[in-house]
N, C-alpha and C positions, 0 to 999 in steps of 0.2 A: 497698653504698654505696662510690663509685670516689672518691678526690681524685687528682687532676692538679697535680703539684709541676714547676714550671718553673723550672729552674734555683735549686737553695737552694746557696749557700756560704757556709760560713762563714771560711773560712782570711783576710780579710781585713777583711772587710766586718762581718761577727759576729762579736759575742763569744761563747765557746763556751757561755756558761750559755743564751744566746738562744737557741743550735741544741738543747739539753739539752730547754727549756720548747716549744719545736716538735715536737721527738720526742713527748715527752709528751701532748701535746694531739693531735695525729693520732693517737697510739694508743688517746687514749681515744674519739676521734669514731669509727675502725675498731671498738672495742669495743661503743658504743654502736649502732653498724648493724648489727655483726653478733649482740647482741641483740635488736633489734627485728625483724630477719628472721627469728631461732628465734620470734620470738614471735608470728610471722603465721603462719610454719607451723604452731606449736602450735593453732590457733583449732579445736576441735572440733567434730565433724562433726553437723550438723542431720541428729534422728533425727524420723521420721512421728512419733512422742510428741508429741516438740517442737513440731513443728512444727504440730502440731493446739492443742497447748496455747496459742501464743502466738497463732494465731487467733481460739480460741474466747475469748481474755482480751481483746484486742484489738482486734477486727474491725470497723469503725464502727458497721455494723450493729447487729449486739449490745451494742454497749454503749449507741446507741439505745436498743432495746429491754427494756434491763435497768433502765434511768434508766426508764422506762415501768410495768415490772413494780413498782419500789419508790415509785412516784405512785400505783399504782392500790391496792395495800397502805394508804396512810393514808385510804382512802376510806369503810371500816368503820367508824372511828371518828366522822367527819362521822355517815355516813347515821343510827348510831345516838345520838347528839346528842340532846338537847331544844332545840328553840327557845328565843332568848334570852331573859329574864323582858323584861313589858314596864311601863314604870314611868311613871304621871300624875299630872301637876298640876294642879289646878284652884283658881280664884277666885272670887268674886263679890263687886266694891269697884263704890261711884258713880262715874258716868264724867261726866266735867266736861261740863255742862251734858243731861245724860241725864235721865231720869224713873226709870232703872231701881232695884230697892229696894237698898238699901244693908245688905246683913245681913254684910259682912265676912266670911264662911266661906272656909276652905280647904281643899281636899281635896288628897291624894296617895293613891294607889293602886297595888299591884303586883301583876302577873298575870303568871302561869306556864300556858304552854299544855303542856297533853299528850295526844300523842295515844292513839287508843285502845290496849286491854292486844292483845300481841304484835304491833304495827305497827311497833314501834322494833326488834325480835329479827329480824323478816324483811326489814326493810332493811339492818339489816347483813349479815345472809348473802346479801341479794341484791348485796352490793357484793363480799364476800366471792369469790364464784362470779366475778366482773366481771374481778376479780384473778387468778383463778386460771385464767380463759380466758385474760388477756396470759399467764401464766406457759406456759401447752400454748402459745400462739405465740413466746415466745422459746425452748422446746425444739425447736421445731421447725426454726426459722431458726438454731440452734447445729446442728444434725444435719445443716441442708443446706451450712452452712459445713464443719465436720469433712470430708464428703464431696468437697466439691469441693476443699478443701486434699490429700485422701489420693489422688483421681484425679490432681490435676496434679501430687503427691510420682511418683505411681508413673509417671507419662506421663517426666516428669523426667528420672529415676532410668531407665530404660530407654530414653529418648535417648541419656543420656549412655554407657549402654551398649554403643548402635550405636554410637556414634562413637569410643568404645575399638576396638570389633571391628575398625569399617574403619580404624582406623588400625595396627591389629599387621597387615591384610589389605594393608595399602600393602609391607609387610617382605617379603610373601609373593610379593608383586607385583614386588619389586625382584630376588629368586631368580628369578624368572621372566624378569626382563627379562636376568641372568647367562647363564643356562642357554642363553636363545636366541641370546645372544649369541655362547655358546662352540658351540654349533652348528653357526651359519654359519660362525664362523673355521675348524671341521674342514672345511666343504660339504656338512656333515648336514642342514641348514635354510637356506631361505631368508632374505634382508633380512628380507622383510616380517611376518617371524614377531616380529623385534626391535621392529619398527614398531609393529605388534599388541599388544605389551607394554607399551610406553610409551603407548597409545593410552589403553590400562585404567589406567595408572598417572592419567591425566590424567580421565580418566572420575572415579574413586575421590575425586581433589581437588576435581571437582565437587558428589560426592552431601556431602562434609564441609562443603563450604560449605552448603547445603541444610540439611544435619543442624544445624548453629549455629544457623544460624537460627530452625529449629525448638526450639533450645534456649533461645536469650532469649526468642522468646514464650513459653515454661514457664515462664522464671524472672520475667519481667515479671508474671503471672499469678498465680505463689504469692504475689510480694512482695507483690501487687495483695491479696491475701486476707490476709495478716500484716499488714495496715496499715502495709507500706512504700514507700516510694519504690519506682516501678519499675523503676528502675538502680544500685538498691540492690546492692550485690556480695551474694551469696546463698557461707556458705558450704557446702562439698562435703556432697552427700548420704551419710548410711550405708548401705550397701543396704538396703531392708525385708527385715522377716521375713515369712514365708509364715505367715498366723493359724492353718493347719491344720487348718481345716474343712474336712471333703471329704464332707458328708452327701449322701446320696443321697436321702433322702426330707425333702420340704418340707413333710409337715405338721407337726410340732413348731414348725416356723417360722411357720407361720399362725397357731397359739394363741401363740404369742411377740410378734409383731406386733399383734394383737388388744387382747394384755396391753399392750405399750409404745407404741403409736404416738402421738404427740402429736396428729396429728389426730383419733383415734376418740377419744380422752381428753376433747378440746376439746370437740367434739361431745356425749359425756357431759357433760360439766358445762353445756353449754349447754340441754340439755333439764332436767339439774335445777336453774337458773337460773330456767327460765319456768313451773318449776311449784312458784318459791316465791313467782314473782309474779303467778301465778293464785291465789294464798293470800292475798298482801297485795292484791291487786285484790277480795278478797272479805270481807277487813276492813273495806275501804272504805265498806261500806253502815252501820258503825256509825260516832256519832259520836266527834269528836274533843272535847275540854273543856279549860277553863281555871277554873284555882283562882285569888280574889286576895282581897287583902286592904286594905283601905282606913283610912285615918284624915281623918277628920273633924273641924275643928276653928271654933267662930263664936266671936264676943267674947263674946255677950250669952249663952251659954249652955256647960255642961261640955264637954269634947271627947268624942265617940266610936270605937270600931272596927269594922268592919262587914267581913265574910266574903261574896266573891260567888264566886260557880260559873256560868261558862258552857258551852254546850252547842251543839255546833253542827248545824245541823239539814241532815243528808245530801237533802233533798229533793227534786234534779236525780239520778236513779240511775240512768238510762240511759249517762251515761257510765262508770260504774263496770260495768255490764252489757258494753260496747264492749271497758273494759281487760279482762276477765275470760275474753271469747270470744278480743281479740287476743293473751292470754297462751297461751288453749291452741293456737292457730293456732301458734304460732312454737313450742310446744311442738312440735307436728305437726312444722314443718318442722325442727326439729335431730332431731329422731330419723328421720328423712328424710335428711340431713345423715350421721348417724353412717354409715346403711348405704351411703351409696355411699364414707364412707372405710373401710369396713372392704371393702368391695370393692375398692374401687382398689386397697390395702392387699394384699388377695390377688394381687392382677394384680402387684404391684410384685415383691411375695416369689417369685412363679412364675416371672416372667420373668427376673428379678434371679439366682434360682437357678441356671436354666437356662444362660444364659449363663456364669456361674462355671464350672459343670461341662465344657458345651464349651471355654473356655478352658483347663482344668486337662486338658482329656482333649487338645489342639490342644499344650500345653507336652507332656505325657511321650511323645506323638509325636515331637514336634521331636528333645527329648535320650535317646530310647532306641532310635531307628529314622533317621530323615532324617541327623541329625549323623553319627552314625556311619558309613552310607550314605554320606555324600558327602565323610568325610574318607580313606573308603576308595577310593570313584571318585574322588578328588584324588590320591591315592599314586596307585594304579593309572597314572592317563594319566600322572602323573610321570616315572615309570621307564619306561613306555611311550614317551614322549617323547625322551626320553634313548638308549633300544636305536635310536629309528626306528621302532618297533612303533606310533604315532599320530600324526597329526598336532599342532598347537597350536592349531587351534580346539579337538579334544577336552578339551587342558588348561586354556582357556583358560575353556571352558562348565564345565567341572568346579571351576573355581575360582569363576566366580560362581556356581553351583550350591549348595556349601559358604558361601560368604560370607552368600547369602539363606536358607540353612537356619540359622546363627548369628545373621542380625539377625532375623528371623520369631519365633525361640526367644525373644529377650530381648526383643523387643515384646510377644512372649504372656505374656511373666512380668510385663510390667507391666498388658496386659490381664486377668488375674488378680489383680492388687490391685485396681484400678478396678472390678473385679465385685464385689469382695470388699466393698469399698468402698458401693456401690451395694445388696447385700443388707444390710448393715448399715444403711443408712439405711431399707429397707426394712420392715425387722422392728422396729427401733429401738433394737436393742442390739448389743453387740457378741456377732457369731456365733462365738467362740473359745469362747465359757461355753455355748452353746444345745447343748443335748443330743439326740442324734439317737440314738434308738433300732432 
């Protein structure tokens, strides 16, 4: 926070308590800025936890879908309901200028319909099931949120990576453009070696621009998943932790995925869904009744109460025949259903794996072989450069040599999350806990 003071006196113009209350207030507005700048930099760093967690609370999506999950929960109680009682009036008075007989009676009447025994039991559980299929699809659509929040954390997060590298590699670039310089002043090197230098210097502000760019679509993208504004300031990433799975063998992970996937889960309850509606589809052939009870009452005579029972007579059965065939048919097809997600399910965990392992095997390449490799043929042409023992293209390829062995390293450490990522929605949990034996 800057103020610009233009000309303050006080030696004639102010009184000195005036110039006292001036002091005071600019020191406290300096005090005031200079806590609010400890307090921006204080704002801590957005960790993948976090950052999953304010998605998955968050997310439009999902909270759609959650307002869905807790609609379809009070539906149990509906389907197993009794119909409402049903309550009659009835008359018989002379109607002016009628013939009809005059005997004054009244009736009232209430009747309770029920249907038949275990009709009320299997429609609830058939709502029951109804519910618990939204629930396997709002797990599902939480797992592919998580996922695409932890891809663009780690895409991120090793942008921002490259764009440290190339920027300590501008430092590196600036020795270089020294060197060449002090070269040609002995007549060690030519101009055009300086030229060359500055060339790369200029190349490097290229790919930064490039890299930013690359960076607001990331960050446009998480904000876009945290249900924020897309120019939302995002603050600074922590790096992620490496989950530490390095199994070699996928199948623990196929009976893992088997067990967790919200799709084969869905699939399950949808097949025992349609065979408890092949059950109430086969109730259907008895009837339903109602109980009531009536009062009776004429002038000319005592009042009565009279007890009826009705029975209703199922006698069109063909369409009960229809539900009962088209319960097991959808029965047929969810368990149809299940197997091609536990297939896919397979295909996801296999390939999902696969690619991890190549990534993890593509990173300890990079930092135990290439890096060090090329920060050794970077010394080397250095000093080579310097006796005259090489020219400056050799330093020059050695230097992007080493730059693309550093940015390649920290792109595969985020291609490594993004697998890691990707098997985890796979299998449906997280693979830190999955035991590989």
């Amino acid at each position: 926070m800057t103020f610009h003071l233009n000309q303050i006196s006080c030696e004639a113009r102010c009184h000195p308590s005036h110039a006292l209350r001036l002091a005071t207030l600019f020191g406290a507005l300096a005090s005031a800025g200079s806590l609010f700048a400890q307090a921006a930099t204080n704002v801590p760093p957005l960790t993948l936890s976090s950052a999953v967690a304010i998605a998955v609370g968050n997310n439009s999506q999902l909270v759609s879908l959650r307002a869905k999950v807790q609609a379809m929960k009070e539906r149990p109680a509906q389907a197993s309901a009794l119909p409402n009682p049903m309550a009659t009036y009835s008359g018989m008075d002379m109607a002016d200028g009628g013939r009809w007989p005059d005997t004054r009676e009244k009736r009232l009447m209430v009747q309770q319909e029920f249907p038949w025994f275990g009709k009320r039991d299997l429609r609830e559980r058939i709502a029951a099931k109804d519910a618990e299929g939204a629930q396997r699809e709002l797990e599902a659509a939480t797992l592919d949120i998580a996922m695409r929040v932890k891809e663009s954390f780690y895409d991120l997060s090793s942008v921002q990576r490259v764009i440290a590298i190339t920027r300590e590699e501008q430092d590196v670039i600036g020795r270089m453009v020294k060197i060449a310089q002090t070269q040609y002043a002995t007549g060690s090197a030519s101009q055009g070696d300086a030229i060359k230098a500055q060339t790369e210097v200029t190349l490097l502000k290229q790919k930064l621009w490039e890299l930013q760019s690359q960076e607001n679509t990331l960050k446009a993208k998480l904000n876009t998943l945290l249900n924020r504004r897309v120019d939302e300031p995002l603050a600074a990433l922590e790096p992620p932790k490496d989950s530490g799975f390095a199994g070699d063998d996928a199948a623990p992970l196929f009976a893992e995925a088997t067990k967790n996937r919200p799709e084969i889960r869905a699939a399950q309850t949808q097949i025992e869904r349609y065979e408890l509606q092949k059950k109430l589809m086969e109730k259907e052939f008895y009837p339903d009744y109602k109980l009531g009870v009536e009062y009776r009452g004429k002038e000319s005579e005592e009042d009565m109460v009279m007890f009826t029972v009705s029975v209703e007579l199922p006698f069109w059965q063909s369409k009960y025949r229809a539900g009962v065939r088209e319960a097991e048919k959808l029965r047929e097809a969810s368990q149809a259903d299940r197997e091609t997600a536990e297939r896919q399910s397979a295909l996801d965990v296999q390939d999902a794996h696969f690619k991890l392992q190549t990534a993890r095997h593509m990173l300890a390449l990079y930092r135990t072989e290439l890096i060090p490799q090329a920060q050794a043929r970077f010394k080397a042409s250095e000093a080579g450069y310097r006796t005259g023992k090489s020219d400056f293209w050799d330093l020059l390829e050695s230097e992007r040599f080493l730059l693309n062995a550093k940015t390649m390293a920290a792109l595969t450490e985020g291609a490594v999350g993004a697998a890691t990522a990707r098997l985890e929605r796979a299998v449906g949990a997280d693979v830190a806990h999955t035991k590989n034996d």
